[in-house]
mmCIF file of the N, C-alpha and C atoms, coordinates in Angstrom:
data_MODEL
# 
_entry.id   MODEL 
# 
loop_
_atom_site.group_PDB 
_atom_site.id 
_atom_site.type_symbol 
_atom_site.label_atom_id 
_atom_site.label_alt_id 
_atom_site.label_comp_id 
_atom_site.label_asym_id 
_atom_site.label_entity_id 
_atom_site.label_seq_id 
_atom_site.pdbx_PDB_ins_code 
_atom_site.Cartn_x 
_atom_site.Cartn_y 
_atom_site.Cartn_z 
_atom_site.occupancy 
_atom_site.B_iso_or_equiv 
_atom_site.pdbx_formal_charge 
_atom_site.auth_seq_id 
_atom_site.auth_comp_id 
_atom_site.auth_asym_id 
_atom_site.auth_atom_id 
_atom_site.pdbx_PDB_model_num 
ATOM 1   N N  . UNK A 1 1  ? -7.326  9.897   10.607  1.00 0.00 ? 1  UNK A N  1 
ATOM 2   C CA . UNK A 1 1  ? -6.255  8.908   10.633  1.00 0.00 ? 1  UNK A CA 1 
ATOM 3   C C  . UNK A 1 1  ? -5.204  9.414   11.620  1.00 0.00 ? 1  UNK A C  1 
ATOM 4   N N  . UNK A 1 2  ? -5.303  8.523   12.483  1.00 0.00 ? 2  UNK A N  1 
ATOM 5   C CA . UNK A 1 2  ? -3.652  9.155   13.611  1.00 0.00 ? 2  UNK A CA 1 
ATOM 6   C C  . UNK A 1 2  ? -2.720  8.732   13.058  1.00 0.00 ? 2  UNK A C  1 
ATOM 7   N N  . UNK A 1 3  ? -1.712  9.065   13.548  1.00 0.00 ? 3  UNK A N  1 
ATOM 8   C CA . UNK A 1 3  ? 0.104   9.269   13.153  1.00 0.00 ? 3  UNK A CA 1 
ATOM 9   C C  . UNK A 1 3  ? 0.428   7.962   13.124  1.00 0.00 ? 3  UNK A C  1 
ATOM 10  N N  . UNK A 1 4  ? -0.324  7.267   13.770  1.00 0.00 ? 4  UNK A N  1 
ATOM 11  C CA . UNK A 1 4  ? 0.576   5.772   13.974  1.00 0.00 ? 4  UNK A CA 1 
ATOM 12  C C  . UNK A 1 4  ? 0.253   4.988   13.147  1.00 0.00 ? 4  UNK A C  1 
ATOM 13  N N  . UNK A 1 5  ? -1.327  4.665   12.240  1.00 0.00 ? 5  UNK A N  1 
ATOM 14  C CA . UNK A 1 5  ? -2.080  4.298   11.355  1.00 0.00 ? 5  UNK A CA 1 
ATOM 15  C C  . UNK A 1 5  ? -1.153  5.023   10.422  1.00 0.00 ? 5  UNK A C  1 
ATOM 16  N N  . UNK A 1 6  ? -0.910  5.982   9.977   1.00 0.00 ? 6  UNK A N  1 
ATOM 17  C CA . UNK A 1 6  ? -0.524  6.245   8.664   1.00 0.00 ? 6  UNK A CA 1 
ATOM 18  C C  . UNK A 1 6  ? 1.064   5.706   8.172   1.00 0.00 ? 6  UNK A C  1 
ATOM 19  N N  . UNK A 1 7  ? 1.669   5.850   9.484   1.00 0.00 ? 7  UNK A N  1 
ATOM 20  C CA . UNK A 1 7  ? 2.734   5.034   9.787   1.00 0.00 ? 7  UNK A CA 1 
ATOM 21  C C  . UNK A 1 7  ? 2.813   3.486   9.306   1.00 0.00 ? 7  UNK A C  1 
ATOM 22  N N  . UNK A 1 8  ? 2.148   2.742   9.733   1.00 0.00 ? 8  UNK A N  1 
ATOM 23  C CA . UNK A 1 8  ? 1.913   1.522   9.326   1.00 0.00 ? 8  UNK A CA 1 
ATOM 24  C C  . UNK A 1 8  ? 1.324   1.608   8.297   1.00 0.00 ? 8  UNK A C  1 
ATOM 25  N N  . UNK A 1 9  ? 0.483   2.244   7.587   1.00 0.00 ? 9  UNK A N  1 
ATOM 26  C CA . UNK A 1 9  ? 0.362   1.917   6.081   1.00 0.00 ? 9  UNK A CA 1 
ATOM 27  C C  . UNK A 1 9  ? 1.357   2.509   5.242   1.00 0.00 ? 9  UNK A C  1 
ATOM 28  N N  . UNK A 1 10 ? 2.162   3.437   5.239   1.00 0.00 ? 10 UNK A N  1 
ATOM 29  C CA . UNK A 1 10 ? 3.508   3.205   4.762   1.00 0.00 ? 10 UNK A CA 1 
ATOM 30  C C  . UNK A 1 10 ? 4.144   2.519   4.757   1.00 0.00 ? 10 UNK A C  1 
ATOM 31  N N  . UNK A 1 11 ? 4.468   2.723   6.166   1.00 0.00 ? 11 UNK A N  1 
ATOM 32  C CA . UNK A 1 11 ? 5.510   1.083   5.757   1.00 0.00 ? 11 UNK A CA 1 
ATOM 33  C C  . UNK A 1 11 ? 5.043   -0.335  5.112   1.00 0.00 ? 11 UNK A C  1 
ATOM 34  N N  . UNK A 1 12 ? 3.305   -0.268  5.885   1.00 0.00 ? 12 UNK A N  1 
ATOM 35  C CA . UNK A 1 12 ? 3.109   -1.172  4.563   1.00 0.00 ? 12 UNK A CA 1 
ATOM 36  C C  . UNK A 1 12 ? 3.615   -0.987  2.777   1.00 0.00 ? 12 UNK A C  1 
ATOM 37  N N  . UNK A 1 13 ? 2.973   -0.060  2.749   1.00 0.00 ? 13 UNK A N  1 
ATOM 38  C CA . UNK A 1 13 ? 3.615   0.432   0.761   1.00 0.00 ? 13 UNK A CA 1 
ATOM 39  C C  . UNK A 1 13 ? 4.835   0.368   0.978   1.00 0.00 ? 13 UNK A C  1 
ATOM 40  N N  . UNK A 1 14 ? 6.138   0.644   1.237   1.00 0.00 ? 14 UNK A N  1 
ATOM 41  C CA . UNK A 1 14 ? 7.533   0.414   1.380   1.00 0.00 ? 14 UNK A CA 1 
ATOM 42  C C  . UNK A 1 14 ? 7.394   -1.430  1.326   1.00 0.00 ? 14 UNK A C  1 
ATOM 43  N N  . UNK A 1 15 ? 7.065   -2.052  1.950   1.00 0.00 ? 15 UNK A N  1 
ATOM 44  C CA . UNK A 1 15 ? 7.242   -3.485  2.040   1.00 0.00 ? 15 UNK A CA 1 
ATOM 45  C C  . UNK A 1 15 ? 6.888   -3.577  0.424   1.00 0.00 ? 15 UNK A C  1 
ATOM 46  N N  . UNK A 1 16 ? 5.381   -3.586  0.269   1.00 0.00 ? 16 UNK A N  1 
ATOM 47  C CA . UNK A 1 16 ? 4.872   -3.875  -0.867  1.00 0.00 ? 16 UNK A CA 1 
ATOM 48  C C  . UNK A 1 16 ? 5.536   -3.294  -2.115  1.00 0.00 ? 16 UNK A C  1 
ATOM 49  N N  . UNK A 1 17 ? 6.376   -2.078  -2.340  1.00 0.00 ? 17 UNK A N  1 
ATOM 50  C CA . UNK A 1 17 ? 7.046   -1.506  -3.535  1.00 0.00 ? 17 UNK A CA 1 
ATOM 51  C C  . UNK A 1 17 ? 8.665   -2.682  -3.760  1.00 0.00 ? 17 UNK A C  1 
ATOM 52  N N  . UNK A 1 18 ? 9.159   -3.039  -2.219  1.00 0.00 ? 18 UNK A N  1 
ATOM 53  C CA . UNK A 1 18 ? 10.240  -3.432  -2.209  1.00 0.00 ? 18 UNK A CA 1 
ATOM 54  C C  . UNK A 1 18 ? 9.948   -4.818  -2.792  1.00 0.00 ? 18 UNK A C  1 
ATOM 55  N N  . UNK A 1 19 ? 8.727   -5.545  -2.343  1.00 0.00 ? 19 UNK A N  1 
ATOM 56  C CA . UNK A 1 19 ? 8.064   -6.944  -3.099  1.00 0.00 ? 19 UNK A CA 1 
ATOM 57  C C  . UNK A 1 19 ? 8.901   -6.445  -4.382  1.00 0.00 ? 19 UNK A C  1 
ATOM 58  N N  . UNK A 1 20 ? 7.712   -6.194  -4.977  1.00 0.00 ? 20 UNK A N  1 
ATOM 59  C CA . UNK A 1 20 ? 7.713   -5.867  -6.350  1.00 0.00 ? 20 UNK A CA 1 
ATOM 60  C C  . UNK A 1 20 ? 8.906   -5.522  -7.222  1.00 0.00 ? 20 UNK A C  1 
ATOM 61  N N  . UNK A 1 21 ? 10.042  -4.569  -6.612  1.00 0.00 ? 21 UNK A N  1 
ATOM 62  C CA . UNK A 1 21 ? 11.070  -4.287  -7.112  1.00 0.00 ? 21 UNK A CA 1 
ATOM 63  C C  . UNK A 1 21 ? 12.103  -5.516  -7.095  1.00 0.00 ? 21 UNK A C  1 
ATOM 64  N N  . UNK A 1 22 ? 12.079  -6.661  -6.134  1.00 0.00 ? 22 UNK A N  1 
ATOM 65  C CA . UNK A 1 22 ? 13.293  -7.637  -5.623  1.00 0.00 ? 22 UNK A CA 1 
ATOM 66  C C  . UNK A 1 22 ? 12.128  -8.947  -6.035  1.00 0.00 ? 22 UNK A C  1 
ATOM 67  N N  . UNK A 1 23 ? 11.148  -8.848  -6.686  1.00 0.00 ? 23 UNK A N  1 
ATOM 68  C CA . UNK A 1 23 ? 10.146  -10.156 -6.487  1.00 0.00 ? 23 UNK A CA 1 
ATOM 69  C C  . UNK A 1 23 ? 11.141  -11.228 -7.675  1.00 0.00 ? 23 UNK A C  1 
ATOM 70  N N  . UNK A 1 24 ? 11.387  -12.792 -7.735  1.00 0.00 ? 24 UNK A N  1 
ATOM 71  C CA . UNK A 1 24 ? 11.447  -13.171 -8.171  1.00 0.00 ? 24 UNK A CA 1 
ATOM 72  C C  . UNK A 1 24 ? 10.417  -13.865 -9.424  1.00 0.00 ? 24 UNK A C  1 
ATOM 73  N N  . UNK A 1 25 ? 11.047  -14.129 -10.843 1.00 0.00 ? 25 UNK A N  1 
ATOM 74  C CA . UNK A 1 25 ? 10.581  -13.765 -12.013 1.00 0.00 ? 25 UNK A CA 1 
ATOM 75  C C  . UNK A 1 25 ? 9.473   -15.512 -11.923 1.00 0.00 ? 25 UNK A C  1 
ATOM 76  N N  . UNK A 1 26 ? 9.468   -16.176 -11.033 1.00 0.00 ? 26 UNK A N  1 
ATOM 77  C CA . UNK A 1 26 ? 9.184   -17.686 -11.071 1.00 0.00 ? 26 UNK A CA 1 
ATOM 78  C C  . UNK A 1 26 ? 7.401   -17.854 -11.562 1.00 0.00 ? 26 UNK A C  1 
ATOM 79  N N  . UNK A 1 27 ? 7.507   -18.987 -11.933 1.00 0.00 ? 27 UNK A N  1 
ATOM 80  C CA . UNK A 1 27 ? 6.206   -19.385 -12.575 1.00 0.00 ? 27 UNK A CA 1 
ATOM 81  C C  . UNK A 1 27 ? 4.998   -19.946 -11.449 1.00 0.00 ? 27 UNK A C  1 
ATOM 82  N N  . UNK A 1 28 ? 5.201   -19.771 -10.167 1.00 0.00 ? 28 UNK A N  1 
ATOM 83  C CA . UNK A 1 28 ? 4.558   -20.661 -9.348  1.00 0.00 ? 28 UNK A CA 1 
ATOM 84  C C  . UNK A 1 28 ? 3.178   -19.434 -9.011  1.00 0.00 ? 28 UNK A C  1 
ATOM 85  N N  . UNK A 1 29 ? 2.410   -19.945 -8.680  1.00 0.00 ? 29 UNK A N  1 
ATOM 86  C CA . UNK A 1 29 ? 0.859   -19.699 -8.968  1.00 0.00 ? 29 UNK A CA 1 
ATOM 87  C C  . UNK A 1 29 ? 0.539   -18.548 -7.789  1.00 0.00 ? 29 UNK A C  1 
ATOM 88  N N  . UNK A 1 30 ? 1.457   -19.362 -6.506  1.00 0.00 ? 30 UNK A N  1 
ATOM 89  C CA . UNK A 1 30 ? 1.546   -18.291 -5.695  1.00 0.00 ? 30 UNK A CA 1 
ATOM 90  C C  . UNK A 1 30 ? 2.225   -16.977 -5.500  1.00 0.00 ? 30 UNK A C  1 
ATOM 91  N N  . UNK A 1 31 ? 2.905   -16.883 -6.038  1.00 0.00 ? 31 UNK A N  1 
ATOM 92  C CA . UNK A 1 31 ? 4.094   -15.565 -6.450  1.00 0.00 ? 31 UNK A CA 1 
ATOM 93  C C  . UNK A 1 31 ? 3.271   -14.596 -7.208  1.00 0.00 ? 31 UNK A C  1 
ATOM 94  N N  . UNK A 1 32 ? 2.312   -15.436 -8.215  1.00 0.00 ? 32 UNK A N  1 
ATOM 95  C CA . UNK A 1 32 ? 1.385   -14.489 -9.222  1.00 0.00 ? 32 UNK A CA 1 
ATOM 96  C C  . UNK A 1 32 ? 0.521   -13.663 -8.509  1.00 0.00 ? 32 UNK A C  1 
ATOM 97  N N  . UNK A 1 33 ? 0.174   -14.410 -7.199  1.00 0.00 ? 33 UNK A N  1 
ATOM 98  C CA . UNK A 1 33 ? -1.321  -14.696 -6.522  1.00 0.00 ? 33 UNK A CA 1 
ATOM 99  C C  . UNK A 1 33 ? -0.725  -12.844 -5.649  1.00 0.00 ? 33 UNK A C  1 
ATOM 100 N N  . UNK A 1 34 ? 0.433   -12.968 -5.686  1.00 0.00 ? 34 UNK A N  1 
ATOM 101 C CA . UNK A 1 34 ? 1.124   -12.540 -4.046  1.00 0.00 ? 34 UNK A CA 1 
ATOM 102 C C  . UNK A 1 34 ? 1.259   -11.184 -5.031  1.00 0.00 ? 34 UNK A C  1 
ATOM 103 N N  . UNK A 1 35 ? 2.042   -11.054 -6.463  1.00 0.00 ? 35 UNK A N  1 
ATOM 104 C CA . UNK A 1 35 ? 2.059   -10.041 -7.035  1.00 0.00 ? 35 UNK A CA 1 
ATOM 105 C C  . UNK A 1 35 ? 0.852   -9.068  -7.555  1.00 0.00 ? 35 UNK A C  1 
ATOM 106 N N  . UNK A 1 36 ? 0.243   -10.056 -7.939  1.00 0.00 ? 36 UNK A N  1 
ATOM 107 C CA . UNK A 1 36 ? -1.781  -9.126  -7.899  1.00 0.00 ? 36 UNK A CA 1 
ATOM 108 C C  . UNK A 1 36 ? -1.642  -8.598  -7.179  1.00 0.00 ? 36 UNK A C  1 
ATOM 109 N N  . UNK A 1 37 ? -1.973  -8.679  -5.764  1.00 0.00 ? 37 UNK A N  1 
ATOM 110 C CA . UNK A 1 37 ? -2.086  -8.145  -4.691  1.00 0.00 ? 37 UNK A CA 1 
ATOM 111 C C  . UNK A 1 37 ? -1.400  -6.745  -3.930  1.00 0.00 ? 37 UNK A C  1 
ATOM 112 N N  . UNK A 1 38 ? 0.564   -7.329  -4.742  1.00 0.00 ? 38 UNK A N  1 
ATOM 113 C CA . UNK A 1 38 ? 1.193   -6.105  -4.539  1.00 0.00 ? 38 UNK A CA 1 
ATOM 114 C C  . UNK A 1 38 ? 0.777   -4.988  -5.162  1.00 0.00 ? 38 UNK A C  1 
ATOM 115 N N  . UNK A 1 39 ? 0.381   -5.877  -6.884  1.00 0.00 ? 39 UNK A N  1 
ATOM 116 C CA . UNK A 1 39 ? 0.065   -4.174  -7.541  1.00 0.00 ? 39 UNK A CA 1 
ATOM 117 C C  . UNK A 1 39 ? -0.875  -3.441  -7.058  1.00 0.00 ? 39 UNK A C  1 
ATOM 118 N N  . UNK A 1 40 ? -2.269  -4.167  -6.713  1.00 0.00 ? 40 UNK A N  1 
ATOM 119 C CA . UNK A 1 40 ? -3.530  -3.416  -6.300  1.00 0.00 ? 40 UNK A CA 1 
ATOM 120 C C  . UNK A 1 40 ? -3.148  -2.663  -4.822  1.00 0.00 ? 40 UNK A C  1 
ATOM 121 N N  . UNK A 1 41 ? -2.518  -3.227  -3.806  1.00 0.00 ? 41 UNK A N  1 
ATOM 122 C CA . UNK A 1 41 ? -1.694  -2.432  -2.825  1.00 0.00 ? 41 UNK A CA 1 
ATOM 123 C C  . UNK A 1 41 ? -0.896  -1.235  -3.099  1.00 0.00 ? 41 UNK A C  1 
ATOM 124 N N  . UNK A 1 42 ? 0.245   -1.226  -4.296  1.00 0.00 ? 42 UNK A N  1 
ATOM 125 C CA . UNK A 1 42 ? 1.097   -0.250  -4.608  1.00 0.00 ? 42 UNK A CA 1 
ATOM 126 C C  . UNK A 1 42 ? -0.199  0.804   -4.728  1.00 0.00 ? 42 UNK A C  1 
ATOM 127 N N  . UNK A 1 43 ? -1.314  0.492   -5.713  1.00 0.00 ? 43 UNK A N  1 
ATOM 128 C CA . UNK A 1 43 ? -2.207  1.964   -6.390  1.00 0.00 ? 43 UNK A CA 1 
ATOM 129 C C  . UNK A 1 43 ? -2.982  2.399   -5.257  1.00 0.00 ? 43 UNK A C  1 
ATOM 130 N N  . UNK A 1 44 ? -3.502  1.388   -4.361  1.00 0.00 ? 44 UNK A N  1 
ATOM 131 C CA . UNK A 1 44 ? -4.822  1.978   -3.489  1.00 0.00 ? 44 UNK A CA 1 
ATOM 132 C C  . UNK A 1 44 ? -4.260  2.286   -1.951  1.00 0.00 ? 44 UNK A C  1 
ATOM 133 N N  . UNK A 1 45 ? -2.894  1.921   -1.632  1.00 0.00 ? 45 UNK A N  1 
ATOM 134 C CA . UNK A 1 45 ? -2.846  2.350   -0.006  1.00 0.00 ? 45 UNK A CA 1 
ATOM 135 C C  . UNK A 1 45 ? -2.222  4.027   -0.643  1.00 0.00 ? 45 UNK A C  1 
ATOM 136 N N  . UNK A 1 46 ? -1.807  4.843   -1.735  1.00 0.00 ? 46 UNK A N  1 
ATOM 137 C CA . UNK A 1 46 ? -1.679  5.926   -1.745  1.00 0.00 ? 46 UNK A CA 1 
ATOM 138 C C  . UNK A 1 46 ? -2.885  7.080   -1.864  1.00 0.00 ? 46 UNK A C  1 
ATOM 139 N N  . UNK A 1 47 ? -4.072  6.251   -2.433  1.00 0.00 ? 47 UNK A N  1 
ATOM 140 C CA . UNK A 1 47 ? -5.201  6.789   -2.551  1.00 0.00 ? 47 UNK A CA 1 
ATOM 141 C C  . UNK A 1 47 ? -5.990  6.975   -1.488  1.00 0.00 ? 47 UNK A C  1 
ATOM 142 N N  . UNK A 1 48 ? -5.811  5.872   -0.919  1.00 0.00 ? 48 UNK A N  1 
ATOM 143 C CA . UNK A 1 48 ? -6.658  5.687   0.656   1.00 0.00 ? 48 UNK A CA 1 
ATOM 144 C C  . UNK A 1 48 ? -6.135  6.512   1.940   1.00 0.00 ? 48 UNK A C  1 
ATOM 145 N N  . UNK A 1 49 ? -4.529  6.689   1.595   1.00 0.00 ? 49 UNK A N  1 
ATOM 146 C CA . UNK A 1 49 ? -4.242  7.553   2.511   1.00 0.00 ? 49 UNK A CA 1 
ATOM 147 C C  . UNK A 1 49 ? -4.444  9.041   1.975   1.00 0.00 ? 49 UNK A C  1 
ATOM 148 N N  . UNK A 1 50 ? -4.253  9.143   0.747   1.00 0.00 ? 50 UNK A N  1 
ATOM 149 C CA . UNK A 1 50 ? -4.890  10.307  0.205   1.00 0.00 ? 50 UNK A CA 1 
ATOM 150 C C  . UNK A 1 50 ? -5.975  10.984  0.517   1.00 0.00 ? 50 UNK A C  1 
ATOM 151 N N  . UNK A 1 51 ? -7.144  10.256  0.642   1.00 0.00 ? 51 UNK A N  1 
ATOM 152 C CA . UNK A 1 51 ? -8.229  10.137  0.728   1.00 0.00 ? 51 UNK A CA 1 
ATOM 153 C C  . UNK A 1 51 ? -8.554  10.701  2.449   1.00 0.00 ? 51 UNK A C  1 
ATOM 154 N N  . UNK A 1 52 ? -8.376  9.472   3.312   1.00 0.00 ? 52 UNK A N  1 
ATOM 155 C CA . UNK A 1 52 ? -7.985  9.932   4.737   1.00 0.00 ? 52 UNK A CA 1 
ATOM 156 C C  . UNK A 1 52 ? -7.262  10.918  5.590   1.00 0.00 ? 52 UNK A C  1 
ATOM 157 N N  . UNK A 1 53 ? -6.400  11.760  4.388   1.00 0.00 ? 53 UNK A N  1 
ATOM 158 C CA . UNK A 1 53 ? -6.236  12.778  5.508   1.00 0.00 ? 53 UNK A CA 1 
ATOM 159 C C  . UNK A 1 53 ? -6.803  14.052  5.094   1.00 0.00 ? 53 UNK A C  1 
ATOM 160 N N  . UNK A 1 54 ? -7.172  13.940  3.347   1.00 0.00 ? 54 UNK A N  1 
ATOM 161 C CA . UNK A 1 54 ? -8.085  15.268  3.249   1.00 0.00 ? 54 UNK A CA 1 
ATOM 162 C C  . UNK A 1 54 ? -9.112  14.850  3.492   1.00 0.00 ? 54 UNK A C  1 
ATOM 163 N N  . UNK A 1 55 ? -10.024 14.083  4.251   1.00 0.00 ? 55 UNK A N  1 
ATOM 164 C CA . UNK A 1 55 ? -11.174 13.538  5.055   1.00 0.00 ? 55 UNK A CA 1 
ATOM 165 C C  . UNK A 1 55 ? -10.899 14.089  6.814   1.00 0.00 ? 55 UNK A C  1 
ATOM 166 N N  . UNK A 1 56 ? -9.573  14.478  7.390   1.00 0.00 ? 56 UNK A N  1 
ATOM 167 C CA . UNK A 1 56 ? -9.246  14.298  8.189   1.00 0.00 ? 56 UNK A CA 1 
ATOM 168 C C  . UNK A 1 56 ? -8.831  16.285  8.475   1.00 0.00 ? 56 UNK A C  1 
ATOM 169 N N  . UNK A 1 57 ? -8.537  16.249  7.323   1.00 0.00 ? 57 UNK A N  1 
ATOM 170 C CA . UNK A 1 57 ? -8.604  17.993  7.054   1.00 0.00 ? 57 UNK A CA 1 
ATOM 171 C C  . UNK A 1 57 ? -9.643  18.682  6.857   1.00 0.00 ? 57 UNK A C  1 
ATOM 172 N N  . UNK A 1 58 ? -10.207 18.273  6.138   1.00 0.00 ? 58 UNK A N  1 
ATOM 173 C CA . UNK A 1 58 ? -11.529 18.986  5.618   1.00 0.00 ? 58 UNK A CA 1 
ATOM 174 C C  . UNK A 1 58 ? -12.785 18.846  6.775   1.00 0.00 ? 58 UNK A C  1 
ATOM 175 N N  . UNK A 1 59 ? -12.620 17.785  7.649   1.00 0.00 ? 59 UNK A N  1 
ATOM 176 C CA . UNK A 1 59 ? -13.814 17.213  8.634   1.00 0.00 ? 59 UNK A CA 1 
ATOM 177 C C  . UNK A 1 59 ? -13.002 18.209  10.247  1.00 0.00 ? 59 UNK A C  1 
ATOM 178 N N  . UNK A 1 60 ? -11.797 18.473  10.266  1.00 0.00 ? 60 UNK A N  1 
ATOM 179 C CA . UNK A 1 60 ? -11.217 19.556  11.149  1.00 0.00 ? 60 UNK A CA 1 
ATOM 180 C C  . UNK A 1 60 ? -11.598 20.806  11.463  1.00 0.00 ? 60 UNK A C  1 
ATOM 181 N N  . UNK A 1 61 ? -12.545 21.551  10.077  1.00 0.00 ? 61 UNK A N  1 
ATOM 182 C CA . UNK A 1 61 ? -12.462 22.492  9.842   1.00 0.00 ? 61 UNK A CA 1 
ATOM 183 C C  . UNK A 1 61 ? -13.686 23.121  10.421  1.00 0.00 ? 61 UNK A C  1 
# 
């Protein structure tokens, strides 16, 4: 993973945590649709980058 990729998936997760923290409480189908998505984002872009740089360490060596 280069510097600039990991970059942008942070800041992706920063967008996606800030969703979630400021999301409004509304009943509309799409907001639900949009919050799924944040949660499964919040758990797996830390894993994936997890994942990618001890893939990125370990494959260095």
């Amino acid at each position: 993973m280069d510097r600039s990729e990991l970059v942008q998936v942070l800041t992706l997760w920063f967008v996606v945590m800030t969703f979630i923290v400021t999301a409004p409480g509304a009943d509309n189908p799409i907001f639900s649709a949009i919050e799924i998505g944040s949660l499964l984002l919040m758990y797996l872009l830390p894993l994936w980058i997890v994942v990618e740089l001890t893939s990125d360490f370990v494959g260095g060596q």
